[in-house]
N, C-alpha and C positions, 0 to 999 in steps of 0.2 A: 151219588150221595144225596141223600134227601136230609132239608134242616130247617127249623122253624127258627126264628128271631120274633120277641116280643118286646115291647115296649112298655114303660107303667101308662096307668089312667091318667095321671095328672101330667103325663109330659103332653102339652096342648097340642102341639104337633105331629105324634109320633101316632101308629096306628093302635086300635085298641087292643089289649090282651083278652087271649082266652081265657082256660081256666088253668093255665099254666104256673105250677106251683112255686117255680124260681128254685129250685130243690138240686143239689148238688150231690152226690153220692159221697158219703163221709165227711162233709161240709156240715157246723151247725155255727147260726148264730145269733144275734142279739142286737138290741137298740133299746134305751133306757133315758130316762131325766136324770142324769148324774148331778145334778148341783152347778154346774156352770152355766148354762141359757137362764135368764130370767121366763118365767112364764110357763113355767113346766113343761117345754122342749126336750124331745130327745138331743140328749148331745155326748153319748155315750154309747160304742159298737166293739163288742168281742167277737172274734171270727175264728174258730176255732176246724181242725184237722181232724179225724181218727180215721188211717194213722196219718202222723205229721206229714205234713208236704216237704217238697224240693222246691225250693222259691226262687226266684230272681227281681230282680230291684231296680230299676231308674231313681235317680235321685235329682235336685234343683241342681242348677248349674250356677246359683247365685253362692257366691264366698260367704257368706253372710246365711250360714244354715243353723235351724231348730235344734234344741234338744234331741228331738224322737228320730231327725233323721242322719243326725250324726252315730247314734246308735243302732239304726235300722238298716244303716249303710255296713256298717261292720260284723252286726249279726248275718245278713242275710248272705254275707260272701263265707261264712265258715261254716253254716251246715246245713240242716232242717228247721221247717217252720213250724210247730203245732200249734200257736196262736196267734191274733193281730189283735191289739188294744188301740183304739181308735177315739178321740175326742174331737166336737165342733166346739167355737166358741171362745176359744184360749188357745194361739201357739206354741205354748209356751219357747218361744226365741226370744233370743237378747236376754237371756235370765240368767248365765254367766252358769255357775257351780251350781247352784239352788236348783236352777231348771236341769243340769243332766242330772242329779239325785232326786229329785221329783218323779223321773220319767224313768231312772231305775227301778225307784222304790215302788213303783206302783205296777212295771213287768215281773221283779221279785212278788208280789204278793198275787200275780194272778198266775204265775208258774209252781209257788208252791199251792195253791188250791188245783193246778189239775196236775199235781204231782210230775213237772216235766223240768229240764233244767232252764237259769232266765235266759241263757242266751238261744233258748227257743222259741220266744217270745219278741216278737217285733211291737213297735209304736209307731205311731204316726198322728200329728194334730194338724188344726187350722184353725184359725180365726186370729185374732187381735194379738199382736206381737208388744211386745213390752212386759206381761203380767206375768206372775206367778198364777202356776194352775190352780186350785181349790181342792191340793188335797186331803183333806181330810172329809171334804167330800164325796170327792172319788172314791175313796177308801171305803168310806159308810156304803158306796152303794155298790161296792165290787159283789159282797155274795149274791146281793139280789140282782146284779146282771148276768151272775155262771148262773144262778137258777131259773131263767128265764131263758136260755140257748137253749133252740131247738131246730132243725134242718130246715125249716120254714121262716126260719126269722129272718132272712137277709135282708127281706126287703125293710124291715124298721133297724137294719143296719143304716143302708141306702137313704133310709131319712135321718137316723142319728148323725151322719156326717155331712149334712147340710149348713150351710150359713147365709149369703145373701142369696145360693140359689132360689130359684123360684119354684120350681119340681125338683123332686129326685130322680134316679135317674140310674139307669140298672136295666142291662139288657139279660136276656137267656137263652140257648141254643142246644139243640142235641145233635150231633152227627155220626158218622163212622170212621172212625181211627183202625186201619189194620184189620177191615171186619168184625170191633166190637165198637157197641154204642158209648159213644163218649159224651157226657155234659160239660158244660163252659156255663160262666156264669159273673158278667161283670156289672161293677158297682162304682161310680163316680161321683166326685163335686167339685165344682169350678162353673165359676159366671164372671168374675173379677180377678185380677192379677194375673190373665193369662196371655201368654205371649209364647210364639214357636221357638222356643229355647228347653229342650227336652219336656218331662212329660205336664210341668205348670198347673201343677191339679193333684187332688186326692186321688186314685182308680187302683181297684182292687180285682182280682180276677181268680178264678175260682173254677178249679176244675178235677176232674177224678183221672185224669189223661198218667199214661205211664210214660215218660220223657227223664232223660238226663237234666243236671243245673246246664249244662250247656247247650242244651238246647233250650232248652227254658229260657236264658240268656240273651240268644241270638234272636230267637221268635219276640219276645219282648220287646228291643232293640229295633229289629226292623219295624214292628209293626207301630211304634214311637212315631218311628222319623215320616212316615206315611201318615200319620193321623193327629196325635197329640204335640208333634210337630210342624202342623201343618195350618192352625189356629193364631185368630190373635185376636182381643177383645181391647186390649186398651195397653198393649205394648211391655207391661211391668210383669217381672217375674218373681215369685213368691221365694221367700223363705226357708219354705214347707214340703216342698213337692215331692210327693211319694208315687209312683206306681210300681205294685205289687205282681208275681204270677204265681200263683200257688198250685201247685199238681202234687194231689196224693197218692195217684198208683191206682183207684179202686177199677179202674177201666179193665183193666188185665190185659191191656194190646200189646202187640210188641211195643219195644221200645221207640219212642221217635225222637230216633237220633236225627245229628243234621245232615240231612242230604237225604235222610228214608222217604220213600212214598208217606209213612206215617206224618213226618215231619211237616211234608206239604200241606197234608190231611187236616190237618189239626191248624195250622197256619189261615185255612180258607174259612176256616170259623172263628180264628180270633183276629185277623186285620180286619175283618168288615164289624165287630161289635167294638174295634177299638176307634174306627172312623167313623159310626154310629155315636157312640160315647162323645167323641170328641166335636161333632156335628151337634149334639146337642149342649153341651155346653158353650156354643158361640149363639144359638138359639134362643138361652139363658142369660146370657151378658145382659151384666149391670145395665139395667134401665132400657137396654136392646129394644130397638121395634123391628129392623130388618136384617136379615142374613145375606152376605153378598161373598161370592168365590169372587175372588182377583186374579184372571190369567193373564200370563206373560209367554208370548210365545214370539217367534222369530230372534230369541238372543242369539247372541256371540256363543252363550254354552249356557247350560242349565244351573250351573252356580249363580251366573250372572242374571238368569229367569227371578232366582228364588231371593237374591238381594231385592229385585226392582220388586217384587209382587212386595214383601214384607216390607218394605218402605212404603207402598202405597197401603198396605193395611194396617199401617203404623198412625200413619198421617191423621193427625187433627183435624185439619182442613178439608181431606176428601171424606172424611168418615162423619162430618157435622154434615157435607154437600147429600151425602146419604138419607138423613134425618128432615134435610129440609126437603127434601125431594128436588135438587138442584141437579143438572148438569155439568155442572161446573165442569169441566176437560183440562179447565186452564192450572185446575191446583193438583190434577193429573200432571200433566207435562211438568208442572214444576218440580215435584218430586223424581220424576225420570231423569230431569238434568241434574238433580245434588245427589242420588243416592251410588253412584261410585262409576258401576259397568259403563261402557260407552255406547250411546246412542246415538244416529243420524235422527235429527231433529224432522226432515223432508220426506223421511219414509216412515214416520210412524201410524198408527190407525189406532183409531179408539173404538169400542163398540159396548152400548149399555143392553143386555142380551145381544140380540143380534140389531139392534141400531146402530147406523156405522154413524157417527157422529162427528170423528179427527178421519181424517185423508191427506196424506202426503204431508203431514205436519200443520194441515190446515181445518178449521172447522168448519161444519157443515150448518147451514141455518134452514128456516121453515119448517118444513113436515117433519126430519131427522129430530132437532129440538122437539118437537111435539108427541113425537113418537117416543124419544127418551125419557120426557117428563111422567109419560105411561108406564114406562118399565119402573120408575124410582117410585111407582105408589103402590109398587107390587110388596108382599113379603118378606120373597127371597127374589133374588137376580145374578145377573153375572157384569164382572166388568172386565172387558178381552182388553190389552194392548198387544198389537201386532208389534213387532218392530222392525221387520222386513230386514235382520240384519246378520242372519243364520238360521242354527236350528234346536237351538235351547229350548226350555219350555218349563214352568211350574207355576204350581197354585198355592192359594192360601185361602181358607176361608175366615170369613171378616164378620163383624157387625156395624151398625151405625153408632153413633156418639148423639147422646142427647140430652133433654135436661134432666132428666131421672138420674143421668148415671153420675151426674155433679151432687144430686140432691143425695140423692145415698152416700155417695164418699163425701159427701163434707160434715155426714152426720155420724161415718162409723165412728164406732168405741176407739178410743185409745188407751 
């Protein structure tokens, strides 16, 4: 199988695109100034089917959910998709009655302009929780966002659903499902609020692949827990969190059901753009300067891996030591002793890339420190704990904490 992955111009990181049109087969959509962003931002994305898709859904794990995705949870398990109504800007959560009629009335008004029923029509928002949306805003500019959908618009979807990110962010791939050409096509936002507690982020996926809701389901699902599960910027889980899979059929492959070669097929193209996706959103974290994986390996078992690693990418402490370009081991270890699994303190090993800096519970000084202090002014890096005490093992990937990301949250909206 042969497959290209592109990345946008503005993601600072990610390689450049060619003349790759981001184009989905029966996919069209849209990105507009709806009246919510000040400054004439897009903050408004229609994403529209012909013909409707088969969808599947992640939703927050927080008790405490949005308007758009207590509706978007219940649409999405009873049929087909043939649009996504999408706002940055305004959560609308915590708006009690007002906010689920808001987030009604405004899937009722773009269901009846393309003529489909509302409950084929899904929502999803972000930003500032407490407000009522601006509808009569939104309203004013619903015809002139259907009049502006066209199979090239995703990518000022991709920016419509932006808020503190710093790029957008939208990868694209073609491959072979069953011997015919398949396109994939995803679109995300998340810089802040994210923590490995399902998908903690806007992500929309977009594909012309012919698959059952049940596989749509499972492919989702796994490819979550390996990617958008696997992050953590600053420990807090949103409100909001939506990730979408939308498959219209236009491929013609067999079906990929679960367990088919299709099923695989099509899987080898969307877990690597959803840990792409998800890779660049810890890249994007609030006020971010470096990217750091946190491995855990020698556990008791790999549950006990993925506690230790997500406590250490939780941590205050070792994620400022990040920022400062510090060493620090010592607020490592401390985190290994309070976060639950059991450790032998004697056998553990620390290493910044491959600087072994802890030995048998003890640290190393001179050249080791010197060597470490190199790896901490890198980018990206790695930080191993061995723990010599089985054969567990998982990862997370982190960012640093720094004064940016105080300066922004003490200034968002309320």
């Amino acid at each position: 199988m042969t497959k290209r992955k592109r990345s946008l111009p503005d993601d600072p990181t990610g390689p450049q695109p060619d003349t790759d049109p981001f184009l989905v087969p029966g996919f069209a959509a849209a990105g507009i100034h709806g009246g919510i962003k000040q400054g004439g931002r897009r903050d408004l994305a229609l994403i529209v089917s012909d013909p409707p898709a088969r969808v599947a859904g992640l939703f927050t794990q927080n008790r405490i959910k949005a308007a758009p995705v207590l509706i978007s949870q219940a649409r999405a398990r009873s049929g087909p998709c043939k649009a996504v109504l999408i706002n940055s800007g305004n959560a609308n959560a915590c708006t009690g009655d007002a906010g689920m009629k808001d987030a009604v009335d405004l899937s009722q008004r773009i269901a009846r302009r393309l003529a489909v029923d509302t409950n084929d029509v899904l929502v999803a928002s972000t930003g500032s929780i407490g407000r009522r949306l601006p509808v009569g805003r939104i309203r004013s500019a619903i015809p002139r966002l259907l009049r502006r959908l066209r199979p090239e618009g995703i990518l000022e979807a991709a920016e419509a659903i932006r808020t503190t990110d710093r790029f957008r962010k939208a990868l694209w791939v073609r491959g072979e499902v069953g011997g015919r050409p398949v396109t994939l096509c995803g679109i995300a936002k998340g810089a802040g609020m994210i923590r490995p507690n399902m998908a903690t982020m806007l992500a929309f996926f977009l594909t012309d692949l012919k698959a059952p809701a049940t596989a749509l389901r499972r492919l989702l699902r796994e490819g979550a827990e390996q990617s958008f599960n696997r992050i953590s910027v600053d420990g807090d889980t949103s409100t909001n969190d939506t990730a979408l899979l939308l498959a219209n059929g236009r491929a013609g492959n067999r079906s990929a059901g679960p367990g088919s070669a299709e099923y695989d097929a099509f899987a080898s193209l969307l877990y690597p753009m959803m840990e792409g996706l998800a890779s660049m959103m810890v890249r994007d974290g609030e006020g971010a300067s470096k990217t750091v994986e946190i491995r855990v390996r020698g556990a008791k078992s790999d549950e006990d891996a993925r506690i230790l690693a997500y406590h250490i990418a939780h941590s205050p402490l070792v994620k400022t030591s990040f920022y400062g370009q510090d060493p620090n081991w010592g607020r490592v270890m401390a985190v290994l002793g309070c976060a639950g699994p059991w450790v032998h303190p004697q056998k553990i090993e620390i290493f910044y890339d491959h600087v072994c800096l802890v030995r048998n519970g003890v640290g190393r000084s001179g050249t080791a420190v010197r060597r470490a202090k190199e790896v901490l002014r890198k980018n990206a890096f790695s930080l191993t704990i061995d723990l010599h005490v089985g054969s567990g093992s998982a990862s997370v990937l982190t960012c640093d904490l720094t004064h940016d990301y105080v300066a922004l949250n003490a200034s968002y909206p309320s």
